[in-house]
C-alpha positions, 0 to 999 in steps of 0.5 A, a space after each residue: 500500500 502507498 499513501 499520502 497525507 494532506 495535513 493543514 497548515 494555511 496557504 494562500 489560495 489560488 482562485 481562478 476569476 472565472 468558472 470557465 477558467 482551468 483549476 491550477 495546477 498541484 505543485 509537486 515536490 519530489 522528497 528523499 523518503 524510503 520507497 515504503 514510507 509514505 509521502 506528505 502532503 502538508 498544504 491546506 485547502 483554503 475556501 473564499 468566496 467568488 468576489 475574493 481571490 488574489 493576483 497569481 500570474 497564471 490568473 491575470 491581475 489582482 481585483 481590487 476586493 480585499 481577500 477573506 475566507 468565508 466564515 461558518 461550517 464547511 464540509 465535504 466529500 473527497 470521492 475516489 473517482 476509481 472505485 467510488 470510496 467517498 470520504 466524509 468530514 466536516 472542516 473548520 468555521 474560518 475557511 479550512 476544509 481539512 482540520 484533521 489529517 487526511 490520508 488517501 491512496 497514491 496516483 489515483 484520481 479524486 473529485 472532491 465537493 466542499 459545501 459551505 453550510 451558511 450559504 449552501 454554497 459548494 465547489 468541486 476539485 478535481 485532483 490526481 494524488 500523487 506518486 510515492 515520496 512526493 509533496 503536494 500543494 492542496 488547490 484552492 476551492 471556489 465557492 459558487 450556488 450550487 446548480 445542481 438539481 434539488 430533487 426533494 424541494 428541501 433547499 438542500 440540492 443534490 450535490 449538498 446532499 451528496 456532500 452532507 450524506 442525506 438523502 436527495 428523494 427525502 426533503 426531511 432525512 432524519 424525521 425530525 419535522 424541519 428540511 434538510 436545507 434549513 437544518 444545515 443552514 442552522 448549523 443542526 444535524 440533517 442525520 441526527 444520529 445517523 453517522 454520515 462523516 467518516 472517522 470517529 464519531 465517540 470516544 470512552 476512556 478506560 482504566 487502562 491500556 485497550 489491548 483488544 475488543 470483541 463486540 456483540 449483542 449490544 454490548 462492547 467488551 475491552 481487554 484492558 491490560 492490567 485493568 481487567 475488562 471494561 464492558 460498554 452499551 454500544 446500544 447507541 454507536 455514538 454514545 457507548 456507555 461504560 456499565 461494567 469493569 471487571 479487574 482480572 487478576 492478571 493481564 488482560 490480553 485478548 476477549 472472546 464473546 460467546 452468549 452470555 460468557 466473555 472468556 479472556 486471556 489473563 496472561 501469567 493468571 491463565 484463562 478468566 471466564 467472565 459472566 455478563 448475563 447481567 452486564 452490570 453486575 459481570 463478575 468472575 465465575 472461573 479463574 483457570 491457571 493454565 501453566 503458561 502465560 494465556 496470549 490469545 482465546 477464541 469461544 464458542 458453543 459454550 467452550 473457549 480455545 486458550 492459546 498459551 505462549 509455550 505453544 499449546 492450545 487449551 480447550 476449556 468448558 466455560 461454563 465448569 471451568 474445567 480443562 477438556 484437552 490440549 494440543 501441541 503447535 510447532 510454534 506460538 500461536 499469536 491468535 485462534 479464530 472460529 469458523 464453521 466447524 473448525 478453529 484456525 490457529 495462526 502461527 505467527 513465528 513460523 512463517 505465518 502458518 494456519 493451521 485447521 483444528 476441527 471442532 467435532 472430532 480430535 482435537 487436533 491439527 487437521 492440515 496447515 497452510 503456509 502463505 503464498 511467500 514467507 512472512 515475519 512477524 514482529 514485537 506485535 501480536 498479530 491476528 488472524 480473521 476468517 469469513 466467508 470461505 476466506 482467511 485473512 492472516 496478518 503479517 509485519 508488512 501487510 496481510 495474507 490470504 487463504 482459501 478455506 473451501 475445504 475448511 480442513 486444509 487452508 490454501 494460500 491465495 495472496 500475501 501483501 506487502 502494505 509497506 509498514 512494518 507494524 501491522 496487528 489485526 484486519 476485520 472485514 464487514 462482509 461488503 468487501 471492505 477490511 479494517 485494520 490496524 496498522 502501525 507505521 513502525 513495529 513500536 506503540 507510538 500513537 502517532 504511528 498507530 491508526 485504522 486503515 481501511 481497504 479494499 477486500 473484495 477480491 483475496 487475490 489483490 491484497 494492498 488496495 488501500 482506501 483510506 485511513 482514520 487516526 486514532 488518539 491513542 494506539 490502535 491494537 484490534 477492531 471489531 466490527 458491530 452493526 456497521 461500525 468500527 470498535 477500537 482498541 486504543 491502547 492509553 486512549 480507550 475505546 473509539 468508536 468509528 464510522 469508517 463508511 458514510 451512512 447509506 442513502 442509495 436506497 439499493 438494498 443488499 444482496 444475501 444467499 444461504 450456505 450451510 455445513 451440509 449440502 445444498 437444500 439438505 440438513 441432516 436430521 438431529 445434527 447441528 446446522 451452521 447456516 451462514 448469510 453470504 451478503 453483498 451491498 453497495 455500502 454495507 450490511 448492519 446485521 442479519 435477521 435469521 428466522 427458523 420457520 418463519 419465527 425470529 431465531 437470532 440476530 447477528 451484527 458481526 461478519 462473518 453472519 451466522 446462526 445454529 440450530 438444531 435439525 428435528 428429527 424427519 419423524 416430527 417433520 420432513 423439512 425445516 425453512 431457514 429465513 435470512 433479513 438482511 439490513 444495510 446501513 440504510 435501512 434497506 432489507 433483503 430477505 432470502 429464504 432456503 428450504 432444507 430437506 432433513 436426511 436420514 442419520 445414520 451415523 453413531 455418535 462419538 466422545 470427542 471430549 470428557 471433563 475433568 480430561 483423562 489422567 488429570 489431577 484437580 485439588 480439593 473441593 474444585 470438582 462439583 460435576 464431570 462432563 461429556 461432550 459428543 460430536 452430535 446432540 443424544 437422546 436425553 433419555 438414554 442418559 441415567 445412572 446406568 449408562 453414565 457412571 462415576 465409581 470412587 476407588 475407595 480408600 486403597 485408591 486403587 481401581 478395580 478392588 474391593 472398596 470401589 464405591 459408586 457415588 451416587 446422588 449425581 443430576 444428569 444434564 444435557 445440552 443440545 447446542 454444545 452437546 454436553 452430558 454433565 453429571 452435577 453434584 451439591 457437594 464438591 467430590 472427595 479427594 482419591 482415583 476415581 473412573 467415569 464411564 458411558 455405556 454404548 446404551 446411550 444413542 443419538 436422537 436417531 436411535 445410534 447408539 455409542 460403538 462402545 463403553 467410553 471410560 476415563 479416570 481421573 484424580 482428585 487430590 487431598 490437601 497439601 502442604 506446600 511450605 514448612 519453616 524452618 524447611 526440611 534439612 534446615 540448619 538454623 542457629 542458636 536461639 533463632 526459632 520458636 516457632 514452628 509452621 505448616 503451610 497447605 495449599 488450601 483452606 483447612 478446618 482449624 477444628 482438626 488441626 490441635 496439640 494431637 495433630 501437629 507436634 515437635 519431636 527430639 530424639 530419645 534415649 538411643 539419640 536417633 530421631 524418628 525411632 519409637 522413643 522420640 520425646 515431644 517438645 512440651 509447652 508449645 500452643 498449637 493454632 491455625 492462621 485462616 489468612 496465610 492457610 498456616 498452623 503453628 506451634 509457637 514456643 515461649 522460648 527458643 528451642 534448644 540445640 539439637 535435632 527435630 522433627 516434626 509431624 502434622 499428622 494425615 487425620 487433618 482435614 480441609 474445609 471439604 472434608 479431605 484429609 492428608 491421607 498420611 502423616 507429613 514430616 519434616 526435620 531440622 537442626 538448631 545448631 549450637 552456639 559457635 565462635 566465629 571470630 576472635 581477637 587478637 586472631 588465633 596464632 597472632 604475635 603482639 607486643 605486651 604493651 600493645 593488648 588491652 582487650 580479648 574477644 570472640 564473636 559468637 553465632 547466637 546470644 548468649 546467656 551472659 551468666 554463663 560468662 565467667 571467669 572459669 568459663 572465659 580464661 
């Protein structure tokens, strides 16, 4: 991509004295600048009026007017004359059309139209950007009544109404009872709270650094760095509102949506699922320690997809928090992304990699793609989008391309290079238009770190740049939501964005219907991914989805997506899936696809169990335990003798005597994320225990499981994690009194007593650990609740010599679990030592020359014990 940038400073303007006079020409001033910079264009526009123009040799001799500019709101419309991109804005009250910088693509042809509010005046430029590395002389623009016709009778003619954004069949655009024409003139809003100007349009502050954004149902949720997240109403685009923040125990890096759960990537404190069931009151459910610092997460169906930075990818139920399996990459995924069945990873470090991992079936890499040239990547985590039968990756210099028809096995298109070296993530809005942000250089600077805007309607061509909107701060990710731009903003908080002018062509857009099964079929009793493939001459808001002619879901989000679970062909032969989609101008399509159920014939598997095979869980954590099929089963096949949990007993070994059933477990299900879940009121009991669904349990056909499915898994006691003094630990004289015991959860303090944690020192045969070990006496045995410590605290300090000392197994937690065995330890109090003495041992000294003898010992001593018998 090749850009230039008109930034404002005042110029004289060059008038031509009469309309049929040609418009000057640009001044070109060539700049020594790396060939991947772009160039600047640091001239102003500057608007006068008719009769006010200055002597310029090309226009003849200067009139006798004084110059001025005009006075009051100026605004206007900078449309690419190549593919019709326009860019909206409103200048400045004293004569300056652009107050704000304004980027556009190089060597290409532009028309822009300035109208000035007070007097519904306008005047047109023609101009060509130009080439790479060049400076630019803005010309003038001269104001004249517009002669266009006005269609509506409003006042407003239709090239004002080109400008303004409003619409030229419509005298009143927003409704509000007075004429588009009287409402500029007056210096109101002819939209009102419909966005026309291009850039932001809102901002909110957060507490700390915006690093990424995910945006649904109304509601925009910021990864806020160290702050947590921040949840905002985006219910208004032009005025979101801040109405929750959650303050994370880690590092918010990265958010993911799903329904009424936001899982987030807590960086060192692993993965947080949020509840925003009620958004003000959005709260913690689970904090889950993953092992390795969480860097990027995707979620759906009720399941959320960690990527850590030691390259594993974790899948975890959000709703239990429990782990349900982890797969190894080659290298670090620096972002997941969601589509269809399947999730992709993309591996930023190894050449820009993406990898199909399916989500009903091992979880697994199922193929990879490599992009069409090697890419590398930066100090930037870098993103990764999938929409349509597309994926677009980003890289250090631009974006790559994948072709994702065969979902499994990623296939390289395209690989761009935009020319900067700092990009971070592009979002598309399924019209063809992608939004990213970009940084010039691999650094956080904000003056280097802004939203651009391009052409994505055809994979194969990938730096066709179209625009671009500054931010504050240092735009870091995007989400799109009903047609606008979210963004991340680093130190400046969230921005709101409208990166395309409101809709007033009244052509309404284009939609067609694909799903995971074939053309016009679905099979029955399986899960049914229906997809809206649109198309507008602007851009689609949000799509509508109907099941049998009720309203089953909305979505505002590209790419436009719905789920549903396929009837059985005995409760009816075929279902109607609907699609509404809604531009930005309020114009609607609806499309309707008529599926013929087929038969299921296929048996269903466990793809997934919670807790996974082999894991170990402390105590208390552990309240139900999960199965997830690859398709919804028949809930009455699901009871107590075809879903089992069996307790080794106390010998925790399987297979024994003591093997206990534990029962009193709720058995659920649900369809959409099918998920069998065995709940129980009270957290399970430490010790082995082993799960087990019998092949009586079928899929809503009749199917049932090809055989048995077992797993084991451990829950662990309580354990002690510190003593002091430690184990093997040689302390000096007088230095302990006290003795601790610290544990790795909370414990019932009514177990823990004088009989259940003591201090031994050897006895008459002077071995410590043998039968005869005499108790210490006189220590208070208590429990810290704050610190999870007991301690035996001595009047004084302990004696010389060695100990040992004991928290016995009968201990338990607050759950009822004990230590199962005895924990002991042993150290030593070493007796008193002579660390230095003067005059130094063997010395030589005058007689004359010693007045005093001294030793330094290694503990305070008893000075009674210091006497002239003792000392000599």
């Amino acid at each position: 991509m090749i850009q230039f940038e008109i930034l404002d400073i005042p110029i004289e303007p060059i008038t031509p004295p009469k309309a049929d006079l040609p418009l000057p020409d640009f001044e070109i001033e060539a700049q020594s600048m790396d060939d991947n910079e772009p160039a600047i264009v640091d001239e102003i526009a500057e608007v006068t009026t008719a009769d006010e123009w200055e002597d310029d040799t090309r226009w003849g001799p200067k009139q006798d007017l004084p110059r001025r500019s005009v006075q009051g709101p100026i605004f206007f419309a900078a449309e690419n004359q190549t593919n019709g991109f326009v860019t909206r804005g409103e200048g400045g009250s004293e004569g300056v059309v652009h107050i704000r910088s304004l980027r556009l693509p190089a060597n290409t042809n532009y028309r822009e139209t300035v109208l000035h509010g007070p007097s519904l005046q306008v005047a047109v430029v023609d101009y060509t950007t130009p080439g790479n590395g060049s400076s630019f002389t803005f010309p003038a623009f001269h104001l004249e009544p517009d002669t266009s016709p006005d269609t509506d009778d409003d006042g407003l003619h239709d090239l004002g109404e080109f400008v303004m954004g409003t619409e030229f069949d419509n005298p009143d655009t927003d409704g509000d009872g007075v004429a588009d024409g009287a409402e500029v003139q007056q210096g109101l809003d002819p939209n009102d709270s419909l966005p026309v100007a291009t850039g932001i349009i809102a901002t909110a502050d957060t507490p700390g650094e915006a690093l990424d954004i995910c945006a649904v149902d109304n509601l925009a949720i910021v990864a806020d760095g160290e702050a947590g997240i921040t949840v905002f109403n985006v219910f208004n685009g032009m005025n979101p509102v801040r109405i929750a923040q959650v303050d994370t125990p880690g590092n918010a890096m990265a958010v993911a949506c799903a329904g009424r759960l936001a899982a987030v990537a807590d960086g060192p404190q692993g993965l947080a699922v949020i509840d925003l069931s009620d958004p003000p009151a959005a709260q913690i459910i689970h904090q889950i320690s993953l092992g390795s610092d969480a860097i990027a997460v995707a979620a759906t169906l009720g399941n959320a997809y960690v990527a850590l930075r030691d390259r594993t990818i974790v899948r975890v139920q959000m709703e239990t928090g429990l782990e349900l399996g982890r797969l190894n990459l080659a290298t670090r995924a620096d972002d997941l992304v969601l589509a269809g069945n399947f999730l992709y990873a993309h591996e930023a470090d190894f050449g820009g990699r993406v990898s199909a991992i399916p989500l009903n079936g091992p979880f697994a890499v199922a193929g990879s793609g490599d992009p069409a040239s090697f890419t590398s990547g930066n100090n930037q985590r870098q993103r990764v989008f999938a929409g349509g039968e597309s994926i677009y990756s980003v890289h250090q210099g631009g974006y790559s391309t994948f072709d994702i028809t065969d979902p499994a096995n990623p296939v390289a298109i395209a690989t761009g290079n935009a020319g900067q070296f700092g990009w971070r993530q592009i979002v598309l809005n399924g019209s063809g238009l992608g939004v990213a942000a970009v940084g010039l250089a691999a650094d956080d600077e904000p003056a280097n770190n802004h939203i651009h805007l391009y052409d994505t309607s055809d994979p194969t061509q990938t730096t066709n740049f179209l625009g671009q909107v500054d931010t504050p701060g240092t735009a870091n990710a995007v989400s799109i939501f009903n047609g606008l731009a979210y963004v991340a903003d680093g130190a400046a908080g969230m921005q709101a964005v409208n990166y395309l002018s409101f809709d007033t062509m009244k052509e309404a857009p284009t939609v067609q219907l694909v799903t995971n099964f074939s053309l016009g079929f679905a099979e029955e009793g399986q899960i049914v991914t229906v997809s809206a493939l649109v198309d507008d001459d602007v851009q689609v808001r949000n799509v509508e989805f109907y099941l049998n002619g009720e309203l089953a879901s909305t979505d505002g989000n590209f790419p436009f997506e719905f789920r549903f679970l396929a009837p059985l062909r005995s409760e009816q032969a075929s279902v109607t899936v609907q699609a509404r989609a809604t531009d930005t101008g309020g114009n609607v399509t609806t499309t309707n696809q008529m599926l013929t159920l087929t038969d299921d014939a296929t048996p269903p598997q466990v793809i997934a169990v919670a807790p996974s095979q082999g894991s170990s869980s402390k105590p208390g954590s552990l309240t139900s335990i999960s199965v997830f099929f690859d398709e919804p089963i028949l809930v009455s096949t699901l009871g107590s003798n075809s879903f089992q949990l069996m307790s080794a007993g106390p010998d925790r070994s399987l297979d024994t005597p003591d093997d206990i059933a534990v029962r009193g477990g709720s058995i659920l299900f649900d369809s959409l994320s099918r998920t069998a879940r065995m709940v129980f009121s009270t957290p399970l009991s430490s010790g082995l225990y082993r799960a087990q669904v019998t092949n009586a349990v079928t899929d809503l056909k009749g199917n049932p499981l090809a055989s048995t499915f077992n797993w084991t898994f451990m829950i662990e006691g309580p354990q002690v994690t510190g003593t002091t003094p430690a184990h093997g630990a040689i302390a000096r004289a007088g230095s302990v009194s006290t003795i601790l015991g610290i544990f790795d959860v909370d414990m019932d303090r009514s177990t823990i007593s004088g009989t259940s944690f003591r201090l031994f020192t050897p006895g008459n045969d002077g071995d410590l650990g043998t039968e005869d070990d005499t108790e210490v006496p006189g220590g208070a045995v208590d429990y810290q609740d704050e610190t999870r410590t007991a301690r035996i605290v001595f009047p004084s300090a302990l004696a010389p010599g060695d100990y040992r000392a004991v928290l016995a197994g009968s201990i338990q937690d607050l759950f009822g679990d004990s230590l199962s065995e005895d924990f002991e330890w042993t150290f030593t109090v070493e007796a008193p030592r002579v660390l230095a003495v003067s005059p130094p041992n063997g010395s030589l000294r005058g007689e004359s020359r010693i007045f005093q003898i001294q030793a330094t010992f290694s503990a305070e001593l008893d000075a009674n014990t210091l006497t002239p018998s003792t000392f000599r």
